[in-house]
Each structure stands twice: as structure tokens, then as C-alpha cells.
N, CA, C and O of each residue as an XYZ file, in Angstrom:
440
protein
N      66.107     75.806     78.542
C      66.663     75.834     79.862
C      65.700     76.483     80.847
O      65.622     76.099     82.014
N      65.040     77.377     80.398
C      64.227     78.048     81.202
C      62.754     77.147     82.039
O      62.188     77.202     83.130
N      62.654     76.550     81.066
C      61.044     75.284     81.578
C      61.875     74.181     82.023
O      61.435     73.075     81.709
N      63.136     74.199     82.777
C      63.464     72.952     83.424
C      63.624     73.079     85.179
O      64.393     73.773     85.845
N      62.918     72.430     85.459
C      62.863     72.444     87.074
C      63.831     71.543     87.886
O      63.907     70.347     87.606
N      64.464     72.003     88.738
C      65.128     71.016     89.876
C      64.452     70.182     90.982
O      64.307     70.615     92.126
N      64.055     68.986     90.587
C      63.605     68.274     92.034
C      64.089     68.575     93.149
O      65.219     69.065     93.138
N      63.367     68.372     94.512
C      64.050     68.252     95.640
C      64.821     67.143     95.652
O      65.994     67.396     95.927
N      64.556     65.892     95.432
C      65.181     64.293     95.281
C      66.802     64.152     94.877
O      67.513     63.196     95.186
N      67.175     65.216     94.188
C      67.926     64.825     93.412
C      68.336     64.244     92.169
O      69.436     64.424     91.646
N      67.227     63.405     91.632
C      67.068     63.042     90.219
C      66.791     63.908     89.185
O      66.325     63.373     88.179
N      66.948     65.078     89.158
C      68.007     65.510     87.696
C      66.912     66.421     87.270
O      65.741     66.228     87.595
N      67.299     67.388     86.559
C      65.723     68.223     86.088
C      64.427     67.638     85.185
O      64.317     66.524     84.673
N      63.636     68.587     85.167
C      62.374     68.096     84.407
C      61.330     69.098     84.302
O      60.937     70.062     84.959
N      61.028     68.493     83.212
C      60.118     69.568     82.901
C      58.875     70.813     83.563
O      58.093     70.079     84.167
N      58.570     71.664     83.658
C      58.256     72.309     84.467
C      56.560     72.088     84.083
O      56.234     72.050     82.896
N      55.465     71.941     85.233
C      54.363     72.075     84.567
C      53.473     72.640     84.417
O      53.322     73.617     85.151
N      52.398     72.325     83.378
C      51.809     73.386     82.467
C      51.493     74.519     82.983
O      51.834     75.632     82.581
N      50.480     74.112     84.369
C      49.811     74.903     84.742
C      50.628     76.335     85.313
O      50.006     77.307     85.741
N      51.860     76.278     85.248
C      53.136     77.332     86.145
C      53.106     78.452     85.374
O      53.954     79.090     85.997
N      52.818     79.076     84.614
C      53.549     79.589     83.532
C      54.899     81.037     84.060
O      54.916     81.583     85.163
N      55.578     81.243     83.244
C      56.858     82.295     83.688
C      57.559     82.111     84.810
O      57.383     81.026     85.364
N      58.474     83.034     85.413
C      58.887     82.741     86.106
C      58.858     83.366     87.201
O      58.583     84.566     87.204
N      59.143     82.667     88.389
C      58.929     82.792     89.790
C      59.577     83.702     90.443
O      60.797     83.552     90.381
N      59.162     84.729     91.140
C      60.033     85.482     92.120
C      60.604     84.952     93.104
O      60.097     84.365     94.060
N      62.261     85.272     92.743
C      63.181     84.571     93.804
C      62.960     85.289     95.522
O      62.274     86.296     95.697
N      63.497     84.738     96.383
C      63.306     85.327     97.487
C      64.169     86.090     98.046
O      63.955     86.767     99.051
N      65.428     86.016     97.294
C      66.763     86.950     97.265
C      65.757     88.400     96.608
O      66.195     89.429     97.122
N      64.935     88.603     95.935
C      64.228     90.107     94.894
C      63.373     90.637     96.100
O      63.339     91.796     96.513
N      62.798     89.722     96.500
C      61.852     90.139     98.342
C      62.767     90.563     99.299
O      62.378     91.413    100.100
N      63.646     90.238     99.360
C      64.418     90.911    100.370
C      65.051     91.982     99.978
O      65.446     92.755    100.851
N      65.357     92.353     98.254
C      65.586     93.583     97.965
C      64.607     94.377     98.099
O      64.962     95.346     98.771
N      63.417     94.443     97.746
C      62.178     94.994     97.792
C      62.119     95.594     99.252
O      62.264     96.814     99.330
N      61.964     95.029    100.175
C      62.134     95.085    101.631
C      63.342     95.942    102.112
O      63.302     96.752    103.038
N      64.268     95.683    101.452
C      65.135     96.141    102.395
C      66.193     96.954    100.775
O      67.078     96.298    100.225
N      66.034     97.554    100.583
C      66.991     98.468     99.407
C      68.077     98.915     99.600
O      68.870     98.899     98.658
N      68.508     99.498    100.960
C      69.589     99.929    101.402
C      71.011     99.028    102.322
O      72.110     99.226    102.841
N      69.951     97.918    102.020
C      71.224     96.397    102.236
C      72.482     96.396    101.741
O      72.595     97.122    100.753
N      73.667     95.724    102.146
C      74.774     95.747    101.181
C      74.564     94.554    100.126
O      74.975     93.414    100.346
N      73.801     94.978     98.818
C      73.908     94.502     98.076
C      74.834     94.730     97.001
O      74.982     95.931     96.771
N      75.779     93.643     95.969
C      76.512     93.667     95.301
C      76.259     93.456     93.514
O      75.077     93.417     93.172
N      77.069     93.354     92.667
C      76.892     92.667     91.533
C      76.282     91.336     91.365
O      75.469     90.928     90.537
N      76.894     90.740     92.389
C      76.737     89.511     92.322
C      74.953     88.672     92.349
O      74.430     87.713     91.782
N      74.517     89.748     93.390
C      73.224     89.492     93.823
C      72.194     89.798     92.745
O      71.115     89.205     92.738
N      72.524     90.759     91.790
C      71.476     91.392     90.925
C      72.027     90.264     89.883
O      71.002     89.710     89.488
N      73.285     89.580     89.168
C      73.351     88.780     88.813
C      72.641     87.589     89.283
O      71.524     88.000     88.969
N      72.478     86.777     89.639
C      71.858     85.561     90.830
C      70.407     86.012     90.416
O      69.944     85.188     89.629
N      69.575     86.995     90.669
C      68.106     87.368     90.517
C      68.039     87.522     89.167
O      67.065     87.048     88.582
N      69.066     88.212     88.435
C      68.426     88.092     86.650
C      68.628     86.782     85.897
O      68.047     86.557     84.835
N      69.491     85.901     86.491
C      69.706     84.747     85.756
C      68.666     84.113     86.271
O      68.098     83.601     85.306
N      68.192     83.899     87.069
C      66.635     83.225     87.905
C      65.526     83.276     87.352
O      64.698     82.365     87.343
N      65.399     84.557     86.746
C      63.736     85.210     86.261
C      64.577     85.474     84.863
O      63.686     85.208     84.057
N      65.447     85.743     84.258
C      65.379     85.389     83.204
C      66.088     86.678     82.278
O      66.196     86.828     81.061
N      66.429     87.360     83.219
C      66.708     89.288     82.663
C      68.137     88.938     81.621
O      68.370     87.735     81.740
N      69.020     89.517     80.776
C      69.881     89.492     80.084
C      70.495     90.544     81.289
O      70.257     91.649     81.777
N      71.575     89.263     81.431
C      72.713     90.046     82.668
C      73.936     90.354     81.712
O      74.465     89.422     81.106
N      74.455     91.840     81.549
C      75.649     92.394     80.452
C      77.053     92.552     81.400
O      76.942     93.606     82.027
N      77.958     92.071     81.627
C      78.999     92.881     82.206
C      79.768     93.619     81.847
O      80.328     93.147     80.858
N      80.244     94.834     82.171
C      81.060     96.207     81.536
C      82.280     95.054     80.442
O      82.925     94.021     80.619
N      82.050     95.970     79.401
C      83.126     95.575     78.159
C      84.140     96.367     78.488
O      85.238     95.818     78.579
N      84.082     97.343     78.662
C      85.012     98.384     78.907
C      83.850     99.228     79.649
O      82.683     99.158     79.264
N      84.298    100.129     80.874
C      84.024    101.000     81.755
C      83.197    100.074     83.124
O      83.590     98.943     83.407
N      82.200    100.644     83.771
C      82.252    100.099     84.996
C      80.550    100.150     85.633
O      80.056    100.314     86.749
N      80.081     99.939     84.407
C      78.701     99.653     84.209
C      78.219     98.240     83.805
O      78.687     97.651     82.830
N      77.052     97.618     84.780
C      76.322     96.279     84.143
C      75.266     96.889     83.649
O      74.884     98.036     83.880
N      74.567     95.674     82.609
C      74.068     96.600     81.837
C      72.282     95.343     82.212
O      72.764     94.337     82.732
N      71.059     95.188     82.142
C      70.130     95.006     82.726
C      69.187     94.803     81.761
O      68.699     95.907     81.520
N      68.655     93.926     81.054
C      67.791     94.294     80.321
C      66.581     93.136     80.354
O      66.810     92.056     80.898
N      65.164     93.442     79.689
C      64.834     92.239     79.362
C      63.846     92.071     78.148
O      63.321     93.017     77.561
N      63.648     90.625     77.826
C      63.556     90.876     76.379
C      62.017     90.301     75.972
O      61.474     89.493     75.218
N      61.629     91.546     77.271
C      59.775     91.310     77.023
C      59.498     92.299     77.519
O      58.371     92.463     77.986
N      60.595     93.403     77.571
C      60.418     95.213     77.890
C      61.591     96.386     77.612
O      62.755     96.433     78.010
N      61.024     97.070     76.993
C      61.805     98.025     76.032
C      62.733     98.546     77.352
O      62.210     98.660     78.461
N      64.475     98.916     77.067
C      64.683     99.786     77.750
C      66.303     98.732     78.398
O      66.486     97.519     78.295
N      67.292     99.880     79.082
C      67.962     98.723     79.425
C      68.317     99.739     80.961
O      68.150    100.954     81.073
N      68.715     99.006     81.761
C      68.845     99.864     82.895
C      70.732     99.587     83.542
O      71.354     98.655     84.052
N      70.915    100.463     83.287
C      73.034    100.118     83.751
C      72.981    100.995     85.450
O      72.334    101.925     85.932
N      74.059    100.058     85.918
C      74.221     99.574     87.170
C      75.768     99.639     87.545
O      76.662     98.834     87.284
N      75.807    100.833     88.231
C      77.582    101.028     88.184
C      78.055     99.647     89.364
O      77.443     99.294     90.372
N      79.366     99.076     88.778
C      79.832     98.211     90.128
C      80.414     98.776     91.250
O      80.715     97.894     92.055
N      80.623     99.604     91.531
C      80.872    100.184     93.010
C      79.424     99.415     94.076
O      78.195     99.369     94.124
N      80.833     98.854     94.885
C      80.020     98.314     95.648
C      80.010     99.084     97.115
O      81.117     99.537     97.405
N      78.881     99.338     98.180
C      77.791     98.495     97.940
C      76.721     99.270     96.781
O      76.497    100.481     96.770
N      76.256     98.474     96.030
C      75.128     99.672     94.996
C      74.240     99.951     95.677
O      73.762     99.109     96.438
N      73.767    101.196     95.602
C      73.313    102.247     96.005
C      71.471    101.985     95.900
O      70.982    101.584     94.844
N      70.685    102.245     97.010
C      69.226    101.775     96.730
C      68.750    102.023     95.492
O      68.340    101.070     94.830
N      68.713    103.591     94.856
C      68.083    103.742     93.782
C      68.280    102.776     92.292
O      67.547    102.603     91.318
N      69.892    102.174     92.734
C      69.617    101.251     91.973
C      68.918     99.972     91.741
O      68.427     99.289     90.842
N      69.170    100.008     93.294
C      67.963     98.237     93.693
C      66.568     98.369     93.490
O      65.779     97.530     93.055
N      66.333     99.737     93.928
C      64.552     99.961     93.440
C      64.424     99.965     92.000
O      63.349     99.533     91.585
N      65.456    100.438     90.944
C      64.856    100.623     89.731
C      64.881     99.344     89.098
O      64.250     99.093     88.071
N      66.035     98.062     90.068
C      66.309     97.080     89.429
C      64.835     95.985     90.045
O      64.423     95.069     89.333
N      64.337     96.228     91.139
C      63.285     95.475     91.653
C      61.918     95.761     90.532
O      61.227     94.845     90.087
N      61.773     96.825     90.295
C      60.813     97.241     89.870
C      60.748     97.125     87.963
O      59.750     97.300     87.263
N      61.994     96.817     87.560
C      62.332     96.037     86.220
C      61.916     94.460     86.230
O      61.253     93.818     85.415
N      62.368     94.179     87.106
C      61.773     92.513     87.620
C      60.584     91.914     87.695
O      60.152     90.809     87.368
N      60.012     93.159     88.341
C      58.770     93.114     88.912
C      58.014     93.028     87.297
O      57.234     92.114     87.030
N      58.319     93.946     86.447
C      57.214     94.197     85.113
C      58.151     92.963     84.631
O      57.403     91.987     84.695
N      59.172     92.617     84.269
C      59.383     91.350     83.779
C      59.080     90.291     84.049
O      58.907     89.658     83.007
N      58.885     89.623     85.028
C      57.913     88.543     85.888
C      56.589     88.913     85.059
O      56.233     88.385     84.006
N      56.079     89.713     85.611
C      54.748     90.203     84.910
C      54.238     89.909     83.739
O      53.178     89.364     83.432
N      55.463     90.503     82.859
C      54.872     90.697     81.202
C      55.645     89.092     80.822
O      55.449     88.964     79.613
N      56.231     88.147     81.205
C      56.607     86.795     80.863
C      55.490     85.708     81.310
O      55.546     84.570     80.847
N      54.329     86.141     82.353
C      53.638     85.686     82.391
C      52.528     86.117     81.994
O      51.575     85.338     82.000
N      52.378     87.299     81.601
C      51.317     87.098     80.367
C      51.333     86.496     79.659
O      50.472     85.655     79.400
N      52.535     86.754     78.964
C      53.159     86.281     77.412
C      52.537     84.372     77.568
O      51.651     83.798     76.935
N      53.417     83.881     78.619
C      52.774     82.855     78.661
C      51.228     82.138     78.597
O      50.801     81.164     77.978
N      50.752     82.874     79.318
C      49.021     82.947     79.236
C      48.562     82.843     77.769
O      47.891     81.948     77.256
N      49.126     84.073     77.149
C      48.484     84.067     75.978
C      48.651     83.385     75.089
O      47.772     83.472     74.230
N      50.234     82.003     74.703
C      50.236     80.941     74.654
C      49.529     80.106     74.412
O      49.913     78.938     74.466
């Protein structure tokens, strides 16, 4: 699912190519970057980890998401009180940021 691209056209996904490798910073993560103290929600840090690829957890019980990814040690939880709070958007931009990163190495070295 991850190497499938959406045309502009409309004709249906396809394969992504070679030369691309990992994945792309959304422009919803730039505007967190930029702006941290935005009213950002669950929803939004959901939307950016399913994009680039992060393992998005939602509270089983209590009132924590949980952040992880699985090309860097470590998991980062994210209370839902909204609006979340910058320090969480910076620690969550800056998880992204080395995940983008280390998925396109990984790819490289491929």
C-alpha cells in the first residue's frame, strides 16, 4: 500500500517510481513545523502519520495516542485533550522528521 500513488486523472493508483524512494512530507507537517501553537487536533497528527507511514495507536483504555515508528526506537504518547499543546507538535514534527529520514535511507540502501 505504501508504493501506490494516486494519479491526478483519476485512473486508479499505480505504482510509485523508482527513482522516489520513502515517503514524502505532507504539507499539513509544514504547517505544523511553522506554526506549533495552531489548534491542532487528533485528527491532524492522525492524517500526517498515516501519510508518511508512523503506526497511529488510539487509547485502549485512558486518554493517550500512542506514535510510533518502525524505523526508530521509542514511542511518543499524545494526550487527546484538545487543542494539543505545542510541545507535543514539536516532539511529534521532529519524530517525522527522523522517520521520513531514516525510511529513506533504508530505501537507498535497497
Amino acid at each position: 500500500m505504501a508504493d501506490l500513488v494516486e494519479p491526478a486523472s483519476g485512473e486508479g493508483p499505480r505504482r510509485k517510481e523508482p527513482g522516489k524512494p520513502g515517503p514524502k512530507e505532507p504539507k499539513l507537517l509544514a504547517q505544523m513545523r511553522q506554526n506549533p501553537k495552531g489548534n491542532w487536533n487528533t485528527g491532524h497528527l492522525e492524517t500526517v502519520s498515516k501519510a508518511i507511514g508512523l503506526r497511529y495507536t488510539p487509547p485502549k483504555r485512558g486518554s493517550h495516542f500512542k506514535i510510533s515508528s518502525p524505523h526508530l526506537p521509542g514511542i511518543l504518547t499524545v494526550p487527546s485533550k484538545r487543542p494539543i499543546k505545542p510541545p507535543y507538535i514539536k516532539k511529534f514534527v521532529a519524530l517525522a522528521e527522523a522517520h521520513i529520514s531514516a525510511a529513506q535511507r533504508r530505501a537507498t540502501e535497497q
